[in-house]
N, C-alpha and C positions, 0 to 999 in steps of 0.2 A: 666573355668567357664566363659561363655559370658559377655560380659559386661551390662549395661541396653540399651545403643547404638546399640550395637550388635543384641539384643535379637527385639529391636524396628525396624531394618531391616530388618530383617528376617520374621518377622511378617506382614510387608507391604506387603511383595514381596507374602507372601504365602497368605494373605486376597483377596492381588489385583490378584493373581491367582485360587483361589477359590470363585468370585464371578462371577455368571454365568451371568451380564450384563456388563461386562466388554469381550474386543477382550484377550483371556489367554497370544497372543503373543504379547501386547502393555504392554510396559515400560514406566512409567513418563519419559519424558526428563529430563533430571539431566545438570548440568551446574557445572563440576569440577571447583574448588578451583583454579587451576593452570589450564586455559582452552588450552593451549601448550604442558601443562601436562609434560615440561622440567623439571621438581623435580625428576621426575622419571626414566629422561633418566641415565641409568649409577650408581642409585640410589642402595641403599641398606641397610635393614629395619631389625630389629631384629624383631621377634616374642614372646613374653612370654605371659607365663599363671602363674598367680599366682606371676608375677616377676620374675621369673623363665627362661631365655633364653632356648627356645625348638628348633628354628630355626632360619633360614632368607628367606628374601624375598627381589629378585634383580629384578631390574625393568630396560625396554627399550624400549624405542620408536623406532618401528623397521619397519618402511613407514608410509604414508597417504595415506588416502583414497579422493576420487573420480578424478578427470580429473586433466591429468598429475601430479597427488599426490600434488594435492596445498590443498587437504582438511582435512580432520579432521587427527589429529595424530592418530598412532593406537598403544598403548604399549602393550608390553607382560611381564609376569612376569612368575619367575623363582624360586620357595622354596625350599629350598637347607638348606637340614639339617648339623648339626655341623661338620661329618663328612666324608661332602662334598658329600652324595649322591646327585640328583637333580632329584625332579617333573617333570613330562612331561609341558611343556610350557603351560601358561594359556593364553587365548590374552583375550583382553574388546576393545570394539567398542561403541559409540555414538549410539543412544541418550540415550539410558539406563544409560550406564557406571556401570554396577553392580560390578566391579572388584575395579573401582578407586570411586564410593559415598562408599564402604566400606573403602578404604584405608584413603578418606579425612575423614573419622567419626574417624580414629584411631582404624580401627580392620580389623582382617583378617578371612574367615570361612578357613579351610583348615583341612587335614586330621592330624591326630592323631601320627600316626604311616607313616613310608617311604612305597611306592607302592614297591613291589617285582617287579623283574626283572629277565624274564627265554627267555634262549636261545633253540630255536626248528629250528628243518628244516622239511619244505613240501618235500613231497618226498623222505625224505633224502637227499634233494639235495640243496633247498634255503634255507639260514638262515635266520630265521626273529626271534625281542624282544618280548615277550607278557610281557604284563604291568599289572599287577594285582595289580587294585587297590580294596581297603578292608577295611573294619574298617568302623570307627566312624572318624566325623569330628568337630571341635571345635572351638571357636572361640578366636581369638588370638590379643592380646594387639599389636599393632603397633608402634614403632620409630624409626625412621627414622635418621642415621646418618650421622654424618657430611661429606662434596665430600672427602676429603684426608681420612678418614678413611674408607668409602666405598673403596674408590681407594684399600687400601691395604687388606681388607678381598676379594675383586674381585680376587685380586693375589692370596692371599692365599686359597679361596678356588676353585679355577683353574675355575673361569667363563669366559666365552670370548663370543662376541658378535653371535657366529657361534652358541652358544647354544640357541638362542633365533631361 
């Protein structure tokens, strides 16, 4: 169940993209909580609905953007269900930030259920993953816990920076 936060971002983003005097590809600039966005490097978040632990959400600052990366941080985020499946990488970028104003509100939108993963080959010869993703998306209570307990679910559920 969305939260009223939740349900109030969502609602901006889809008014400010349904009004035909508005550019559809302009985002308010947003000015994160943490404008370093260091909370998030290494960070890791439970997800629930209902209070209910559905997943997590591991978060990294993984470059900056513009000349010689002195500029804006750029993190990615990683939801990795309890039984350590992992989402395809999600990145967020400035000036929007529609990844981290939802994280600073305390909510996550994110899918329902894990994206399936099938292995094919072209040709019969290259293997490549296809990612099917499906379902319905929800929106998810955010907390954020504390670095040494991050630290040890990072171990436990086998994330490492290479997954970013």
């Amino acid at each position: 169940m969305p939260t009223d936060t939740h349900t109030a971002l969502r609602d901006a983003v889809i008014l400010r993209l349904a009004d035909p005097h508005t550019d559809a590809m302009a985002i308010d600039d947003y000015t994160p909580l943490d404008p370093e966005l260091t909370s998030y490097d290494h960070g890791l978040a439970e997800l629930r609905v209902d209070g209910q632990l559905r997943a997590y959400l591991a978060g990294r600052i993984t470059g900056r953007a513009g000349f010689r990366g002195r500029g804006e941080p750029r993190p990615s985020f990683i939801m990795v269900w309890p039984d350590g499946r992992k989402e395809p990488t999600e990145h967020d970028y400035g000036p929007g930030w529609m990844t981290v104003r939802e994280l600073d509100a305390g909510t996550f939108t994110g899918p329902v259920n894990p994206a399936r993963k099938r292995q094919l080959r072209i040709f019969g010869l290259f293997p490549i993953t296809v990612v099917e993703f499906g379902g319905d998306t929800i929106g998810y209570d955010v907390s954020w816990l504390e670095p040494d307990q991050a630290a040890e679910l990072w171990v436990r559920l086998e994330l490492t920076d290479s997954d970013f």
